[in-house]
MIDREN-189503 format. One record per residue: residue number from 1; residue in one letter; y, z, x of N, C-alpha, C, CB in turn. Coordinates in steps of 0.1 Angstrom, whole numbers, always signed. Each point is the difference from the previous one (the first is absolute). Glycine has a CB too. Layout:
BEGIN
MILUM   k r n_north  n_up n_east ca_north ca_up ca_east c_north  c_up c_east cb_north cb_up cb_east
MILUM NUM a       Y     Z      X        Y     Z       X       Y     Z      X        Y     Z       X
...
# end
This chain:
BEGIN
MILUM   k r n_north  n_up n_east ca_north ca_up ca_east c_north  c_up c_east cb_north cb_up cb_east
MILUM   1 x   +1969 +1592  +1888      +10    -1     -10      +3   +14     -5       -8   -23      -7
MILUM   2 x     +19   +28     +4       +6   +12      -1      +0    +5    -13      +14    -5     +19
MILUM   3 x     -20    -7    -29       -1    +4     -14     -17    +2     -4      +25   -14      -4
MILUM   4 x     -31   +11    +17      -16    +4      +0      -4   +15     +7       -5   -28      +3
MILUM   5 x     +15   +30     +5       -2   +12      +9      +7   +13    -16       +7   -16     +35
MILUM   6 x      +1   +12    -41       +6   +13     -10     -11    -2     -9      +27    +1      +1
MILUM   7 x     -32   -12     -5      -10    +0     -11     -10   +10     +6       +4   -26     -10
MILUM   8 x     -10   +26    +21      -12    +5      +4      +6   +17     -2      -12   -24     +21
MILUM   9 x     +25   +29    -17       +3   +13      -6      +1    +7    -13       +9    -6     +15
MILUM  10 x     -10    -4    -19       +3    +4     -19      -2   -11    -11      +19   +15      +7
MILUM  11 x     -25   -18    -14       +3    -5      -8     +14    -5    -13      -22    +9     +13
MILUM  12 x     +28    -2     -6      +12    +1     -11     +15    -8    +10      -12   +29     -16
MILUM  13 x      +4   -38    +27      +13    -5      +5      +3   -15     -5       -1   +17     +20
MILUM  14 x     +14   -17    -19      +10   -13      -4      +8    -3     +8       +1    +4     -18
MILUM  15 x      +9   -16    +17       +9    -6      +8     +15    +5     -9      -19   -23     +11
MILUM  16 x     +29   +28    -10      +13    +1      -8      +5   -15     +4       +8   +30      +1
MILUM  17 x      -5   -35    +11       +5   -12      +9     -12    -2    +10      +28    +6      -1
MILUM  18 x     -18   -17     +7      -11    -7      +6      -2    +5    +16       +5   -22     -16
MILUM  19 x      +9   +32    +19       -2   +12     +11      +0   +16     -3      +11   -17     +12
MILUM  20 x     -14   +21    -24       -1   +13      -4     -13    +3     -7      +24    +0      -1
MILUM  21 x     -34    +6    +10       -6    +7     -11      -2   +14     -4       -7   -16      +4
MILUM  22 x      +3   +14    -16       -2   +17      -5     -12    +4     -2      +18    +0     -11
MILUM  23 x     -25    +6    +16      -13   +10      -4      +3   +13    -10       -8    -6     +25
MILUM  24 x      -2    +1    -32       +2   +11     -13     -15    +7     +3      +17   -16     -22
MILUM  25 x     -12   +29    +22      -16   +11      +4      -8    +0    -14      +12   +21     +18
MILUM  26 x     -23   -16    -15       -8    +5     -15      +6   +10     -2      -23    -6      +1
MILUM  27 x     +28   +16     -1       +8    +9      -6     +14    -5     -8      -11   +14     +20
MILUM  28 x     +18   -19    -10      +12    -8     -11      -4   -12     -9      +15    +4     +18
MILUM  29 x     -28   -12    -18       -7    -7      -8      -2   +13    -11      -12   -21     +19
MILUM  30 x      +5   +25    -18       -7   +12     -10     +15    +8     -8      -25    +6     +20
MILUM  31 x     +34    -2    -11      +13    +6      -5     +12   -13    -13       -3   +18     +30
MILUM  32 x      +3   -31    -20       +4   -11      -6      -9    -2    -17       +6   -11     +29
MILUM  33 x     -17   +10    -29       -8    -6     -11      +1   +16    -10      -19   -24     +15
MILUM  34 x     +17   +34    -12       -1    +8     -10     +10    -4    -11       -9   +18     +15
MILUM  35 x     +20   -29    -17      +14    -1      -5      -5   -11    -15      +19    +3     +29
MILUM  36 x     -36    -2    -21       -7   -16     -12      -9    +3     -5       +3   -17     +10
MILUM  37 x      -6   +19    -19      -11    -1      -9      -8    -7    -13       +9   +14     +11
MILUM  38 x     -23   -14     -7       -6   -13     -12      -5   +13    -11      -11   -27     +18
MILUM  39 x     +10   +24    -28       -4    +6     -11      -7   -10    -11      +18   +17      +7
MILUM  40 x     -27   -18    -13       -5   -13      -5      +5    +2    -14      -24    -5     +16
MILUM  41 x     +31   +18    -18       +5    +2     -16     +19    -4     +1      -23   +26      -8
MILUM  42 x     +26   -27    +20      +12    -5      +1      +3   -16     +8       +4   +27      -2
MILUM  43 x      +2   -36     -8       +4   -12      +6     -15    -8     +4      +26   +12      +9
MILUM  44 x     -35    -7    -16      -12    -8      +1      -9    +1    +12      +14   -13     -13
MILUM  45 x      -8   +24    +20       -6    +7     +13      +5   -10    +16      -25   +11     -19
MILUM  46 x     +40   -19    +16       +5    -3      +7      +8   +12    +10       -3   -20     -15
MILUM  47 x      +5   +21    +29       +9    +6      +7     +12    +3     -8       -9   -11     +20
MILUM  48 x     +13   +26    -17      +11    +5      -8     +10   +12     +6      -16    -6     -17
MILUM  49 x     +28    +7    +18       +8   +10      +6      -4   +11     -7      +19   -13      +8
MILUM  50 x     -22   +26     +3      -11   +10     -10     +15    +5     -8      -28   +11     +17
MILUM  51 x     +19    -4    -32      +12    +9      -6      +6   -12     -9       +7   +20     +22
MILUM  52 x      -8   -36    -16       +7    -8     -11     -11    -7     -7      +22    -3     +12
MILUM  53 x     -20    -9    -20       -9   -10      -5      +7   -13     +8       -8   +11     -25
MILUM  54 x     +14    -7    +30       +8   -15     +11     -15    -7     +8      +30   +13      +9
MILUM  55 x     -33   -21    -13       -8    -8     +15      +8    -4    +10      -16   -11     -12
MILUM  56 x      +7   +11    +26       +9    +0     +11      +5   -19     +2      -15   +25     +11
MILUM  57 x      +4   -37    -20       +3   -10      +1     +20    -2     -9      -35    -7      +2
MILUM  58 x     +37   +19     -7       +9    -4     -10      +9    +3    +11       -8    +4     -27
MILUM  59 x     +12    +8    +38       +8    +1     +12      +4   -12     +9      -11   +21      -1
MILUM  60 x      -4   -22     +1       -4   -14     +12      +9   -10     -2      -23    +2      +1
MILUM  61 x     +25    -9    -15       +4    -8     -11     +12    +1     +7      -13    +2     -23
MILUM  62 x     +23   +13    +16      +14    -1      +0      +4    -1    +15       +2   +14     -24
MILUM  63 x      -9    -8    +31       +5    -4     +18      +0   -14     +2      -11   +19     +11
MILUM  64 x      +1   -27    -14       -4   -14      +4     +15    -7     -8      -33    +2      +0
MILUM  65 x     +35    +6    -14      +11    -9      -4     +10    +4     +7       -7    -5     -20
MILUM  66 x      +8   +14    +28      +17    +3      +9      +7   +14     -7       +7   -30      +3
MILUM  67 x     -13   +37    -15       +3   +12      -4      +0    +8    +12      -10    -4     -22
MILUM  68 x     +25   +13    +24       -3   +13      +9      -3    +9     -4      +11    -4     +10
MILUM  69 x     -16   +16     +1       -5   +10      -9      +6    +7     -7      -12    +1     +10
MILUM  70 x     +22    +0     -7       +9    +7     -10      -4    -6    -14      +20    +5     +17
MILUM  71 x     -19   -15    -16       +4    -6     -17     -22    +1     -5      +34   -29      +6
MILUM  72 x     -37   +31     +1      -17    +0      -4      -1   +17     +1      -12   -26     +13
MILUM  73 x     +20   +34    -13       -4   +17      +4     +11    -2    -17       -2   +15     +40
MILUM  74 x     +10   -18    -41      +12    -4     -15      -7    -6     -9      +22    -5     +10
MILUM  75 x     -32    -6     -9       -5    -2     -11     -10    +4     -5      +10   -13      +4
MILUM  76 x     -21   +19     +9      -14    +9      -3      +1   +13     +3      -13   -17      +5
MILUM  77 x     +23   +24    -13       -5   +14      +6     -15    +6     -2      +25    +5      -6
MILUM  78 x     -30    +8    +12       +8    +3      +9      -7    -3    +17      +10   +17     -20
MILUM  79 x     -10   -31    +22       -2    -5      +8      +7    +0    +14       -8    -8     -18
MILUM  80 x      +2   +14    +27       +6    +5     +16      -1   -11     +9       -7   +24      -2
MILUM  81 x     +15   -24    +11       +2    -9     +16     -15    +6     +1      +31    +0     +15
MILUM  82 x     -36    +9    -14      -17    +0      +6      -7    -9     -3       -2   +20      -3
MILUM  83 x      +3   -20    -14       -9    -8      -7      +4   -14     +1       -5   +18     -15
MILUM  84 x     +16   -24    +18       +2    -8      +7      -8    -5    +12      +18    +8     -11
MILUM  85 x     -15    -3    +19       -6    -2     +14     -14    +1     -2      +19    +9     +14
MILUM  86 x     -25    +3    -22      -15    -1      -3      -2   -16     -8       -2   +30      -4
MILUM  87 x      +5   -34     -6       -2   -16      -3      -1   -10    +10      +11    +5     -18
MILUM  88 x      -1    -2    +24       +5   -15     +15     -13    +4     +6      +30    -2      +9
MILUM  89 x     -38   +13     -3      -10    +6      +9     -15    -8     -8      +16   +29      +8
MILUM  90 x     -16   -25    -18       -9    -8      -6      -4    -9     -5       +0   +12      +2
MILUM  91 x     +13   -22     -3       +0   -13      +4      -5    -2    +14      +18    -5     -17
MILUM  92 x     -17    +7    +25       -1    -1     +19     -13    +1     +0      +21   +12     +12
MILUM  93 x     -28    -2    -18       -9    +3      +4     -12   -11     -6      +12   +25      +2
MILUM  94 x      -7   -29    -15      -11    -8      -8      +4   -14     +7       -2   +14     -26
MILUM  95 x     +12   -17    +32       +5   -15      +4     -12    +4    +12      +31    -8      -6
MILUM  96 x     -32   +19    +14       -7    -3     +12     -11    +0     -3      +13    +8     +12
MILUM  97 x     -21    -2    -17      -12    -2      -8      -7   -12     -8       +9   +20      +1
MILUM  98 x      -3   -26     -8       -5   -11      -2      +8   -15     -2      -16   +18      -7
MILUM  99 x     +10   -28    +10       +5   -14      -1      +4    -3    -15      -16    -7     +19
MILUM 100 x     +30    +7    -20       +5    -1     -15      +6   -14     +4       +6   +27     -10
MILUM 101 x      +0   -34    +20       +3   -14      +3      -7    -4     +9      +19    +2      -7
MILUM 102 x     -26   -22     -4       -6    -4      +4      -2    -5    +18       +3    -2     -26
MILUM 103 x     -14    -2    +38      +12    -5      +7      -2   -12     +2       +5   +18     +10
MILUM 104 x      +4   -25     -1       -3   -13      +2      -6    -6     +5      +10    +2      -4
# end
């Protein structure tokens, strides 16, 4: 299986589709996440776009609802397409990591 053979390269791989994948290195893992930070004196030491008090679940939120980034970079300054893509990355990363839906 082609999604057991990338796992055994890195830990940081995913599926985009069901014929594309992407391998994300530890270096672009490490470059991606510097964009997050927990602090236990901000937001209760939830995940946070560094430099803001935004949590990354509040990004997650406005994508899931269909917000583009434009209108999420317009309503949270000063929130970047990085920090963007850094949120989506660590959602991926925590979905792969553990069982958040039950199965059947």
């Amino acid at each position: 299986h082609y999604y057991s053979k990338c796992r055994s390269r890195t830990p940081f791989s995913f599926f985009t589709s069901k014929f594309t994948s992407v391998i994300i290195t530890y270096m672009q893992h490490e470059e991606i996440l510097e964009h997050i930070v927990t602090d236990p004196k901000t937001q209760h030491g939830k995940p946070c776009i560094k430099g803001t008090r935004t949590p990354v679940y509040v990004i997650l939120e406005a994508l899931a609802m269909g917000m583009t980034s434009e209108k999420i970079k317009e309503e949270f300054p000063p929130i970047t397409d990085e920090d963007i893509h850094a949120c989506m990355f660590y959602a991926a990363v925590l979905a792969n990591e553990q069982d958040l839906i039950p199965q059947l």
